[in-house]
N, C-alpha and C positions, 0 to 999 in steps of 0.2 A: 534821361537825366533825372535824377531827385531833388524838390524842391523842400523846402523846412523854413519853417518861417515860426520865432514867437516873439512874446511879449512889449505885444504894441499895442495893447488897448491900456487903460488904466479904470482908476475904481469909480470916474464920473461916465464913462463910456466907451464907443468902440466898441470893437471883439475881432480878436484873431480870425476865427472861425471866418468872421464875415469880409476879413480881407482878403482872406485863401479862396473863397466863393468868387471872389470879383474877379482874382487874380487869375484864378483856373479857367474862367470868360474869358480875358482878356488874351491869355494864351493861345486862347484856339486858335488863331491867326497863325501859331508860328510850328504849333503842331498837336498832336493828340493827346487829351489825359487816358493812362494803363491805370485801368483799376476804379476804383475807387480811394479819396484822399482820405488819409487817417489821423485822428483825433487824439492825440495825446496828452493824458495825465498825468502828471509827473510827479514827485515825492510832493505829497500834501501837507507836509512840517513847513517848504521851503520858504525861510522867513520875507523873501521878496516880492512873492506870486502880488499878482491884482486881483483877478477876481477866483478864477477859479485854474488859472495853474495848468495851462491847454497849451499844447502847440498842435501846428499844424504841419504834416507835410503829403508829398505825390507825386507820381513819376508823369514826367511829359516823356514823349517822343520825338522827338528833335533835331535838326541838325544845322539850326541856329543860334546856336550856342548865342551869342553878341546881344541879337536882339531877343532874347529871351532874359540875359540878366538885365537889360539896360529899363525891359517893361517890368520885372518884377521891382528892382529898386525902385524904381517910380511911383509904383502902386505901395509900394513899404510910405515914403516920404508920403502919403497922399492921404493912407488912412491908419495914420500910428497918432497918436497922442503924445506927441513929444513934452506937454505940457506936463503931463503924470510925472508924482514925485518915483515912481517905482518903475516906470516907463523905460525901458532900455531894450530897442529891437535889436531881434539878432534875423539875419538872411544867407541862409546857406544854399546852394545848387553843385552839388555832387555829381561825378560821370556815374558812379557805383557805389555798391556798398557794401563794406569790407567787416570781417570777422572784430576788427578792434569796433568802428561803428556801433555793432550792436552788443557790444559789452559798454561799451558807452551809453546807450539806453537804457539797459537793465540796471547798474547804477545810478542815472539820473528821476530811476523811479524810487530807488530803495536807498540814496544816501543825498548827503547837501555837497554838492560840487563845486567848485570856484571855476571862473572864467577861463583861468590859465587853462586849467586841464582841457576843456574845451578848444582853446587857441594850440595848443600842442596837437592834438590830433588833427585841424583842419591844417596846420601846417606841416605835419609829417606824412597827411595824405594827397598833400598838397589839391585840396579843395577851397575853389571860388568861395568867398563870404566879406559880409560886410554886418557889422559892428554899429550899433549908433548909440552916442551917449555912455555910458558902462560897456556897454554892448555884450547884455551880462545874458541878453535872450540867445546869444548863440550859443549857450545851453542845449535851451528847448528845440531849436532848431535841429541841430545837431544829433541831438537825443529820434527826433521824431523821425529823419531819414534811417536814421540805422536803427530801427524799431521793428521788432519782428513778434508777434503775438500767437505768442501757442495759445493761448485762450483768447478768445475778442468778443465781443457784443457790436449793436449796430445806435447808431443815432440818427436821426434825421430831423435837421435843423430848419425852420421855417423861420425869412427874415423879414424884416418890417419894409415900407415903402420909407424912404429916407426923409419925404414930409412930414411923416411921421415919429419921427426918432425923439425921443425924450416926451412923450407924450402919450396918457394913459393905454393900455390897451385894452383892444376889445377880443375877448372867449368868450364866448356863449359857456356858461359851467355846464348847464346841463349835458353839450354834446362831448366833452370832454368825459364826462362820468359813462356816457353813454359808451366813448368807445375804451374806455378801460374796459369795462363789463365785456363789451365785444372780444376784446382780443388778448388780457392778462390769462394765464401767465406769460405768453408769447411778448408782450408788452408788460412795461413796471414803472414805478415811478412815475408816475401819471397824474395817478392821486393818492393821499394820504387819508383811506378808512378809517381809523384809529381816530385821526384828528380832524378829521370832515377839511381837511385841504388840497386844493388843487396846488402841484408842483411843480409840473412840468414846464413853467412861465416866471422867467426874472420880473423882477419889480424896479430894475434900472430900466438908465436911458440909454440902453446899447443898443442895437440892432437887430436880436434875436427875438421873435414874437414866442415861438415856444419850441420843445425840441422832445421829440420821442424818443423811447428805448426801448431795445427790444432785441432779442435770439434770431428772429425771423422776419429779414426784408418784408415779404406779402405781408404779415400783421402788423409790422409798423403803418404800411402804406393804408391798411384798411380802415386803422385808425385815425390816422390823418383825412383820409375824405370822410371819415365821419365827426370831426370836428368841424363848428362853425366860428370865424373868427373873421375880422378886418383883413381886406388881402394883403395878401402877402407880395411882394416882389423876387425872391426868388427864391428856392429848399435845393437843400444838398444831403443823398447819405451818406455820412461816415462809417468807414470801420474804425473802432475805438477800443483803447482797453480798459475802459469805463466797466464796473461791476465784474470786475476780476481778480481782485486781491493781489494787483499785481506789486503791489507796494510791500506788498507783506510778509518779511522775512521768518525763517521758522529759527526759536531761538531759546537761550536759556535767559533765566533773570540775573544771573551774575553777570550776564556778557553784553545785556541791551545796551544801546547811547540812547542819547539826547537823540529828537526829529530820527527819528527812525521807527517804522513801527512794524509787528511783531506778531508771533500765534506763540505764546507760551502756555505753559500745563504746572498747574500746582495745584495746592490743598491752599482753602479759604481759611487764614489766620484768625479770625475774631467774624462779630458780628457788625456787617455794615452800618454804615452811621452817617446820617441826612445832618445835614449842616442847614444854614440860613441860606434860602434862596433856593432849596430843594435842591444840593449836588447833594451826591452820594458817594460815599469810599468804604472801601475794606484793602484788605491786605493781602498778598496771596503768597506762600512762600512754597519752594521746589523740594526735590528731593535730594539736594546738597545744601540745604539751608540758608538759600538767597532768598529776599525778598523784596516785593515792588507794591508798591502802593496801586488799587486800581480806583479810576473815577468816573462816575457814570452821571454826568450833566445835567441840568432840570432842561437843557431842547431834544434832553433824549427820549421824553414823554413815556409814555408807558412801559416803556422798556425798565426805567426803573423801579417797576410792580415785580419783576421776574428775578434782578440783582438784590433787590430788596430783602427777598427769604432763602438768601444764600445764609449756610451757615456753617462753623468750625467743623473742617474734613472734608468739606463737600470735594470731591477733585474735579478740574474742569480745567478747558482750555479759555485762555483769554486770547482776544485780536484786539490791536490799537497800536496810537502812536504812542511812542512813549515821549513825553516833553516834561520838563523839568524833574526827572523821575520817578513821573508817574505816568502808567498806561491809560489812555483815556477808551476806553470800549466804545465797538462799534460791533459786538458781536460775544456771544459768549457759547461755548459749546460744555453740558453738563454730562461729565462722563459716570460720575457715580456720585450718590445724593450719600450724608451721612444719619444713620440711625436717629432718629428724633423721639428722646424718651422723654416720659413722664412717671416720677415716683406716686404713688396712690394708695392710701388704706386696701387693704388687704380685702377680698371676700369671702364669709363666713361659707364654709362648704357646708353649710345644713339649709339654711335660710337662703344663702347666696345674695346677700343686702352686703353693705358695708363695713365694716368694722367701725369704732372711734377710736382715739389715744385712751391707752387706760393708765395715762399719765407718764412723766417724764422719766427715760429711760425703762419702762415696764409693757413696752411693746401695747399690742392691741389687742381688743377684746368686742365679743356680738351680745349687747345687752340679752338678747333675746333667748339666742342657746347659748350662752355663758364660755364657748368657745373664744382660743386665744393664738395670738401668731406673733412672731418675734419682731417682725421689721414689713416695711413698706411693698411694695409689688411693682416692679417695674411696666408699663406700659410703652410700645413702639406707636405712634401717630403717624397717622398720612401728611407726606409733606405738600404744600399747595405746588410745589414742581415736579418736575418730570425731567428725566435725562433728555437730551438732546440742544439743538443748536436754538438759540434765542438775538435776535435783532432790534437794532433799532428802528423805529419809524424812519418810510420815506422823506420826513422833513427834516432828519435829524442826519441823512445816511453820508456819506462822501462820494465822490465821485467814481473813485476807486476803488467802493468797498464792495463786494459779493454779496446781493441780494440772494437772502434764501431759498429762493425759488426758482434758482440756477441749481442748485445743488440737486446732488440727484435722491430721489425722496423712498426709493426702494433700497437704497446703501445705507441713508442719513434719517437719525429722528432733527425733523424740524417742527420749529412753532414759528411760522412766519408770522411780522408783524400785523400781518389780515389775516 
């Protein structure tokens, strides 16, 4: 049977993650976890998420059915935050999982879903669930059993001891720096080079001490014994589609919505322009003459040095969501730069010095050999970019977005953020 469980924690504390860990213990009694449990993100627009927008689900082996929903519900009432204004669990356990299932996934990564559609399929597949409050999480629920990931990444979440829940943590930084160096690119998002930050570790009062990623089981794990930190009470790996782009629809600018986001391709309208508070925006229009506003964030840190000296023709691919009509980047790929001239006094071919004005409308002249030219010399400059893919900082990145250092770097020109 498949298990799916979301949105029981809220923004003062909790975490999904960490009830599915209890939950998957508590199970062993009634029969085996297949696999590994997986970690799912879901459209990052969705206006109701808490913190980070996760479910969780995993297949038990079973054949007690009874006591197996009667322990998971219990464990939902036990460790959900029914308190949260955005708080609404959803608990699903499915015998299988059917072809509509996981078209139901892929939407609820790539569009905003209502409840109903969700209650229609577990009623037309006549699958076990329970609802609490909105019972708007039988979404994520839903979504995360019929979840199938032709690309995946790995997580492995370390949790806190529960005496300690709401209450500072302790990393050692150093051994954190130590095991990035050890083990990226195989590992990412650890820490933040750029911005001299550790990531890897929330600053709430939830349950998670800190959480690796990574391509490769054995270099998450290496990293992890080479962190030192307050113990921990128990770790779990997930398979995730975290740094997958799974959100990410390929589209034109005429056809975007609202919370949806996107890999479009155009020519850079104007010269971007910094506002107060350090956003940034430009314009990008297609080759049917739509266009979308794009904006690049002051937490998007030095990524805005790279959008910065974007300019009129440049063509490139943009990634983001799009929200109120405008694309917010989380990625940009430069496919052709535009010629960057400069007009300039002419050079005397005898001397090879400058020219000056030999006044208005009467072109230019070399005091020296008395040589004349009609008009200015055009001049092509180095631009300070380079074709290829550009990133935001680890501190600025989404959950879902494709770190460039997934990409494959003999097909792709990349400038990863380190």
């Amino acid at each position: 049977m498949f298990i799916g469980i979301d949105d029981t924690d809220s923004e003062r504390g909790l975490c999904t993650t960490y009830l599915a860990a209890v939950l998957m213990e508590r199970l062993g009694r009634w029969g085996e976890i297949k696999g590994l449990p997986r970690l799912i993100r879901l459209n990052p627009c969705a206006r109701y998420k808490t913190r980070g927008n996760a479910a969780l689900a995993f297949e038990l082996e079973s054949n007690r059915t009874e006591e197996v929903r009667e322990t998971a519900l219990r464990t939902v009432l036990e460790f959900s935050d029914f308190s949260g204004a955005n708080t609404n669990p959803g608990l699903v356990i499915a015998e299988k999982v059917t072809a509509q299932m996981k078209r139901f996934y892929h939407r609820a990564v790539t569009e905003i879903l209502e409840i109903e559609e969700a209650r229609a399929i577990l009623e037309d597949e006549n699958i076990w669930h329970r609802g609490f409050k909105k019972g708007r999480g039988l979404i994520g629920a839903l979504a995360a059993v019929g979840s199938d990931l032709p690309d995946f990444t790995y997580e492995l979440i370390a949790y806190r001891e529960r005496s300690r829940w709401g209450t500072k943590r302790y990393i050692d930084p150093m051994s954190v720096w130590a095991a990035d160096a050890l083990t990226y690119p195989l590992t990412w998002d650890t820490v933040d080079h750029h911005n001299n930050r550790i990531v890897f570790a929330p600053h709430t009062g939830d349950p998670v001490l800190f959480g690796i990623r990574g391509s490769d089981p054995e270099a998450i794990e290496q990293a992890f014994q080479t962190i030192r930190s307050e113990p921990w009470e128990r770790r779990v790996l997930y398979w995730t589609n975290q740094g997958t782009d799974a959100h990410i629809l390929p589209g034109k600018i005429g056809d975007t919505k609202d919370s949806q986001s996107y890999r479009l391709r155009g020519y850079v309208a104007d010269m971007p322009v910094v506002i107060e508070g350090g956003h940034l925006f430009f314009n990008l229009w297609d080759y049917f003459g739509a266009q979308i506003k794009c904006a690049a964030f002051e937490p998007t840190k030095n990524f805005r040095k790279a959008v910065k000296q974007l300019m009129p023709g440049d063509e490139i691919e943009v990634f983001g969501a799009v929200q109120e009509g405008a694309l917010n980047l989380e990625k940009i790929n430069i496919m052709h730069l535009a010629a960057q001239e400069m007009l300039l006094a002419p050079v005397c071919p005898q001397c090879a010095r400058r020219m000056e004005s030999a006044g208005k409308g009467q072109g230019y002249r070399c005091r020296r050999c008395k040589t004349r030219a009609e008009g200015r010399e055009r001049r092509t400059l180095k631009r300070g970019l380079e074709n290829g893919h550009y990133e935001v900082p680890p501190c600025a990145r989404r959950h879902l977005s494709k770190p460039l250092v997934r990409l494959n770097a003999a097909k792709e020109l990349v400038h990863s953020s380190r």
